[in-house]
C-alpha positions in Angstrom: 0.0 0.0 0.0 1.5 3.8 -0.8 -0.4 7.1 -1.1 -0.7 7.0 -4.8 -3.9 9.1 -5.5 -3.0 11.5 -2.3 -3.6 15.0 -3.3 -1.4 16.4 -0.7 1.3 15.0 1.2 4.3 16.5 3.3 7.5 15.0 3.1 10.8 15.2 5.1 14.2 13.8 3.5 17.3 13.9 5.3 20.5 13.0 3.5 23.9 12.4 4.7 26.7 11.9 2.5 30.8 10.5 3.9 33.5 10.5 1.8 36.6 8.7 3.3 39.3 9.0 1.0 40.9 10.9 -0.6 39.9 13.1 2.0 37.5 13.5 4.6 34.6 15.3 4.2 31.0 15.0 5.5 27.7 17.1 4.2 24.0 17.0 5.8 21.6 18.2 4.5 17.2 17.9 4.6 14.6 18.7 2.5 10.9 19.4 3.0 8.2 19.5 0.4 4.5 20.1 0.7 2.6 19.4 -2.9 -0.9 19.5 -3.5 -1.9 17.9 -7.0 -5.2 19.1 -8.5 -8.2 17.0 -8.6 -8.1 17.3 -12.3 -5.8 17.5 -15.4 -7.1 21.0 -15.5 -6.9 21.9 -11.8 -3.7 23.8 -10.4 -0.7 22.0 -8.8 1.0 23.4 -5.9 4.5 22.9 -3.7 6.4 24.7 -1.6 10.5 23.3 -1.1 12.8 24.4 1.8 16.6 22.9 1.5 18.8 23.4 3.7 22.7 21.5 3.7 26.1 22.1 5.3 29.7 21.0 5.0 32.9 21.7 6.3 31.6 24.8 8.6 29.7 25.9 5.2 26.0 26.1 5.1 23.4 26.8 2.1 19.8 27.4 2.6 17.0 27.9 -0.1 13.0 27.3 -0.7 11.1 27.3 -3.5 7.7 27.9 -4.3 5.1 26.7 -7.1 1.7 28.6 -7.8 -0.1 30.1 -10.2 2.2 28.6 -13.2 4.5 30.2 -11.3 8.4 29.1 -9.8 9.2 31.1 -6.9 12.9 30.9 -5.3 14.4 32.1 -2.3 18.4 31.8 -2.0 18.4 32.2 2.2 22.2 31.1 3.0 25.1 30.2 0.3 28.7 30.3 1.1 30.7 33.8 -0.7 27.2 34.5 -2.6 26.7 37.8 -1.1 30.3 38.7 -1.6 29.7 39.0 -5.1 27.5 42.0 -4.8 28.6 45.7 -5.1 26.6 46.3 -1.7 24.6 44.6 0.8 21.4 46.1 -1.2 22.7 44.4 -4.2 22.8 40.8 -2.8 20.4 37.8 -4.0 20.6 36.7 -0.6 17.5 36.5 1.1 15.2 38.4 -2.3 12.4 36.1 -4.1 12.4 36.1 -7.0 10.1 35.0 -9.9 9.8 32.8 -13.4 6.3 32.5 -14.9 5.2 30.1 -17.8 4.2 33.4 -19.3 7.9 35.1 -19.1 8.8 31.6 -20.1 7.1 32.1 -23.7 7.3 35.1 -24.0 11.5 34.5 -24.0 11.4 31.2 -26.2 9.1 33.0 -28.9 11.9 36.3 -28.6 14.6 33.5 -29.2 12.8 32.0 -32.4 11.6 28.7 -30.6 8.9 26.7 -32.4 5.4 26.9 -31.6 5.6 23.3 -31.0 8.5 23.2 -29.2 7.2 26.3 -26.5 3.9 24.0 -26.1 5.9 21.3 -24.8 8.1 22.8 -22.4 5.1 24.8 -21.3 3.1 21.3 -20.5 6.8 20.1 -19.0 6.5 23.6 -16.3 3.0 22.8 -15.5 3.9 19.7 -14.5 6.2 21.1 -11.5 3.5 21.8 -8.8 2.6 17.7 -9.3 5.3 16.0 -7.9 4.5 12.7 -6.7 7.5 10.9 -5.2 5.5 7.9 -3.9 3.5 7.3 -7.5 7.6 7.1 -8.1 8.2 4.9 -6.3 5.5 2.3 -7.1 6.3 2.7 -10.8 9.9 1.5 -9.4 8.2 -0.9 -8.1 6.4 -2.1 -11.1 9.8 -1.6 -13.7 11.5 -4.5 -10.9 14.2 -1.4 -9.7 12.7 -2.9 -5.9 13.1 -6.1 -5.3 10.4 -7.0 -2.4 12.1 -9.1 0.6 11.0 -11.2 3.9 8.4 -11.1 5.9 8.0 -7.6 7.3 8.8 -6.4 10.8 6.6 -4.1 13.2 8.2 -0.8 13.7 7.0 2.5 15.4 7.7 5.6 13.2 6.7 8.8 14.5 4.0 7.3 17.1 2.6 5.1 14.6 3.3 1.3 14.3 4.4 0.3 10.9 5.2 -3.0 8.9 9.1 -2.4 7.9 10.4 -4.7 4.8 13.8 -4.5 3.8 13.9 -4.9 -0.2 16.9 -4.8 -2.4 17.8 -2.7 -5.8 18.6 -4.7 -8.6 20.9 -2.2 -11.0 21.0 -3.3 -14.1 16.7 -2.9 -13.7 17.6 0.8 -12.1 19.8 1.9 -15.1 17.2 1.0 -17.5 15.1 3.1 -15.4 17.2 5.9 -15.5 17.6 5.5 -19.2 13.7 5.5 -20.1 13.1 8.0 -17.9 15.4 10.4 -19.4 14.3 9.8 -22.7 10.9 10.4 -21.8 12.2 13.8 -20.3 14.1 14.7 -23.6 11.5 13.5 -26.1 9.6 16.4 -24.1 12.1 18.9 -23.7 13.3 20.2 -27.0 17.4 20.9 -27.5 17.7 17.8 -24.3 20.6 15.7 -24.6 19.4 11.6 -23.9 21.4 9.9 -21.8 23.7 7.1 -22.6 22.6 3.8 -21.1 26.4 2.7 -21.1 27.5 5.2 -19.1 24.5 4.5 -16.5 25.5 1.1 -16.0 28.9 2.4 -15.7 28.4 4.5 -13.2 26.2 2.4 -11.3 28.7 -0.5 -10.9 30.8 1.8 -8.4 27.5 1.8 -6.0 27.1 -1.1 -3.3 23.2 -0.9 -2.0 22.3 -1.8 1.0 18.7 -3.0 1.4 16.4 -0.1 1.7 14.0 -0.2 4.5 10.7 0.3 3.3 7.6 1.4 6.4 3.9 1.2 5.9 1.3 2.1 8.4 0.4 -1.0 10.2 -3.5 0.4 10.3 -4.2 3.2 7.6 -2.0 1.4 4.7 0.3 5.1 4.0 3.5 5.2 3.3 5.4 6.1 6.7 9.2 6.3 5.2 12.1 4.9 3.3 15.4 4.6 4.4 18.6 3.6 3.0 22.3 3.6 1.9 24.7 3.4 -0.7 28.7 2.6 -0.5 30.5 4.2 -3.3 33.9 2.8 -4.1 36.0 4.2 -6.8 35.2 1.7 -9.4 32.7 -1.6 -10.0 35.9 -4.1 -8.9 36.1 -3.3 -5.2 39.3 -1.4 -5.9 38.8 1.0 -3.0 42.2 2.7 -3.5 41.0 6.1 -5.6 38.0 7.0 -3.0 35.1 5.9 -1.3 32.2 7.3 0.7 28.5 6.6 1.6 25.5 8.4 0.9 22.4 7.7 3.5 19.1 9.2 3.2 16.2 8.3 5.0 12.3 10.0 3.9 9.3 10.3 5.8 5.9 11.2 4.7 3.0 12.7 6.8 -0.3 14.7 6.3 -1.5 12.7 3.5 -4.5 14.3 2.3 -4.5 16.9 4.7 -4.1 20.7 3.9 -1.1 22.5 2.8 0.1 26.0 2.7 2.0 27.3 -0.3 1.4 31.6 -0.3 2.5 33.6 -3.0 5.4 35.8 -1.7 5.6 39.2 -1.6 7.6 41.7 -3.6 8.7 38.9 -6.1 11.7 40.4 -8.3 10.7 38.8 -11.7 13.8 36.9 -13.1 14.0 37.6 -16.5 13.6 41.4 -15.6 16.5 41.0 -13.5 18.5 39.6 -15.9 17.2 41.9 -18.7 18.3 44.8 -16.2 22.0 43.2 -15.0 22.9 42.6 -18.8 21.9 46.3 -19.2 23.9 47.6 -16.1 27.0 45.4 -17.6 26.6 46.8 -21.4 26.4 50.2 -19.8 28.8 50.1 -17.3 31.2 48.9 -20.7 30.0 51.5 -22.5 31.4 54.1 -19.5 34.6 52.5 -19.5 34.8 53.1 -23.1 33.9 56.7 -23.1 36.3 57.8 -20.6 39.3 55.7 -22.6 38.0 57.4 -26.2 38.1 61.4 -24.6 41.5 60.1 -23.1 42.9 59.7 -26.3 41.0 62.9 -27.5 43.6 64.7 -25.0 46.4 63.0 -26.2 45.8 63.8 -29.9 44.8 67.7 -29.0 48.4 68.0 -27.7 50.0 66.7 -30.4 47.8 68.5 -32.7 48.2 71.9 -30.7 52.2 71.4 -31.8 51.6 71.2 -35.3 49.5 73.7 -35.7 52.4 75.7 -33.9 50.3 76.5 -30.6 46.9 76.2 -31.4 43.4 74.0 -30.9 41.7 75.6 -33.6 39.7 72.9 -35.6 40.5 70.2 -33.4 36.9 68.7 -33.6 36.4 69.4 -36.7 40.0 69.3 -38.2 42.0 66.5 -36.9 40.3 62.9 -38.3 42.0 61.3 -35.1 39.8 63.3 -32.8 36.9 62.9 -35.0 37.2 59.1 -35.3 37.0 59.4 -31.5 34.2 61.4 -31.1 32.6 59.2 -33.4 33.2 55.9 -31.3 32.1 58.1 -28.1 29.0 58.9 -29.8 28.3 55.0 -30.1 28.7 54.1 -26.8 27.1 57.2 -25.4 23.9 56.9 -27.3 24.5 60.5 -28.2 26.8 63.2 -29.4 29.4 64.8 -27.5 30.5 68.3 -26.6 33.9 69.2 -28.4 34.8 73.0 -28.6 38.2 74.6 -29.4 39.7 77.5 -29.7 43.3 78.8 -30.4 44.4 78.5 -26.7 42.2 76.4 -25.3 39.6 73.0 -25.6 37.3 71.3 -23.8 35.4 67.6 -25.1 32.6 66.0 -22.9 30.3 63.3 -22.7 27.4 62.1 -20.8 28.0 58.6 -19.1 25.6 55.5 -19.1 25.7 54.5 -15.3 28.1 56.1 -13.9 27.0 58.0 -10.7 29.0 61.4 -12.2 26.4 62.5 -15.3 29.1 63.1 -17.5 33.2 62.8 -18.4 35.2 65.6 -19.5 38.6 66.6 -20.7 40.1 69.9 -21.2 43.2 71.8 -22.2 44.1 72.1 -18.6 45.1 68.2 -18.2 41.7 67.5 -16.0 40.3 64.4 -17.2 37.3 63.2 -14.8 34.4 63.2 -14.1 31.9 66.5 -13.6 28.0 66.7 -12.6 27.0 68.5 -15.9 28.9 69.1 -19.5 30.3 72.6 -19.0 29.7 75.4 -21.0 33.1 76.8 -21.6 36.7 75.7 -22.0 37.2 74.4 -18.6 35.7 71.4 -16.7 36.0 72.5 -13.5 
């Protein structure tokens, strides 16, 4: 007996992984998922996701949320993440944000995607809210992955007495698994790479399982937990020598048909406008860079032009090609024209900036070459 058929369910995974050699190193780590299928094809799925892991004094935390054919994720604790932002009001860290199956078409269509291929992935994202780990684990069940054992034995789990059986994986069954269920995936996904059954196998020989305990409620017939292990040496011939570890994971399962909370958060920062926005901050942020090297070289040339026109700027935006080549290139990356006016003793060329927090760069006969919070009027930056 499982829960197959439960429209909602709560489940609590724990995970703890050893790796012995070549060095030490141990990580925890849990996850809990709520998930409410609808009643229907046509009915809304929902899920919420908390994760949270640490290793070697490092610790990352996250949840994610599904509603409203919408993914919701919230980065809450990762190692050096928040380093990476100019200030603390610039970090991911702790900030929802948002990806819609709406923003989801919208940038496949942009990207010249086929009709057909958007409709698939969009019935792929639908599918997220609908996750049904135990319906899994029947259908492993069915492909002969689990390999039923004994006689059961009667366990209490969480206040409830249970039947325990211990069953055992067969692998070659699991790989082929693994290798329908990925082409499943990538007959749905378009631009998927399938999997290669060889390397499945391959990597499955290095794997030792240890029966996986397997608890059903002794009077309602749910699925209580599942529990196991898994040795991994460095290669299928027991040739230990390169590395070895364990992985052990134990899963429980509780309020089965009961209600679930998944809320929409609040002040979502959609995703692709984020990244619309950063790409733009970068390209303008380039384009700054290259403004303030162009009117560099705009100084440069005015001296050298200023000696051969034996001590004078005259025509110097107008005149000297080098300069207006320059100008040119600064008009490119600025978006706009810039200010360049000269005289016999004196010049002065300006532009306004993309990001920067001064509103323009300037460089004058003088030598100043910075920036200023307007284009000047005269000769003189500042």
């Amino acid at each position: 007996a499982t829960i197959i058929g439960a429209r909602t369910f709560h489940q609590e995974t724990s995970i703890k992984a050893n790796l012995e050699s070549p060095a030490a190193i141990t990580a925890e780590g849990s996850v809990a998922i709520d998930v409410e299928r609808g009643a229907t094809a046509s009915d809304p799925n929902r899920s919420a996701i908390v994760i949270n892991g640490k290793s070697g004094g490092f610790s990352v935390g996250a949840e994610l949320r599904f509603l409203d054919d919408t993914l919701y994720g919230n980065i809450k604790e990762f190692p050096f993440l928040s380093l990476i932002a100019s200030s603390a009001t610039d970090s991911p860290i702790g900030k929802w944000y948002s990806v819609s199956l709406a923003d989801l078409e919208k940038y496949a269509t942009e990207q010249g995607v086929p009709a057909e291929s958007v409709a698939q992935v969009k019935a792929q994202f639908s599918k997220l809210g609908a996750t049904d780990q135990t319906g899994q684990f029947d259908a492993l069940i069915q492909a002969g992955v689990i390999v039923p054992g004994g006689r059961p034995s009667i366990v209490n789990v969480n206040g409830a007495w249970s039947r325990q059986y211990a069953v055992t994986i067969n692998k070659d069954k699991l790989a082929e698994f693994i290798v329908n269920k990925q082409k499943e995936f990538t007959a749905n996904i378009p631009m998927a790479d399938a999997v290669d059954s060889q390397s499945v196998t391959d990597s499955l020989k290095s794997a030792t399982f240890n029966p996986v305990l397997i608890t059903i409620g002794l009077f309602d017939h749910t699925l209580k937990q599942i529990a196991g292990e898994i040795k991994i040496s460095s290669d299928g011939s027991g040739n230990l020598t390169a590395g070895r570890g364990a992985l052990s994971f134990v899963m429980t399962y509780s309020n089965i048909n009961g209600p679930i909370t998944v809320t929409k958060p609040d002040n979502a920062i959609s995703l692709m406008q984020y990244l619309e926005q950063s790409m733009q901050t970068a390209k303008g942020k380039s384009g700054d860079a290259n403004i303030n090297a162009e009117l560099s070289s705009v100084r440069s040339m005015a001296e050298l032009y200023y000696d051969i026109k034996k001590n004078s700027y005259t025509g110097l935006c107008t005149k000297d090609s080098s300069t207006v080549t320059a100008l040119k290139n600064v008009e490119k990356y600025a978006g706009q024209k810039p200010t360049c006016r000269s005289s016999s003793k004196a010049y002065l060329a300006a532009s306004k900036l993309v990001t920067d927090s001064f509103s323009a760069w300037c460089v004058d006969s003088t030598g100043f070459s910075g920036g200023v919070d307007k284009i000047p009027t005269g000769f003189v930056c500042k």
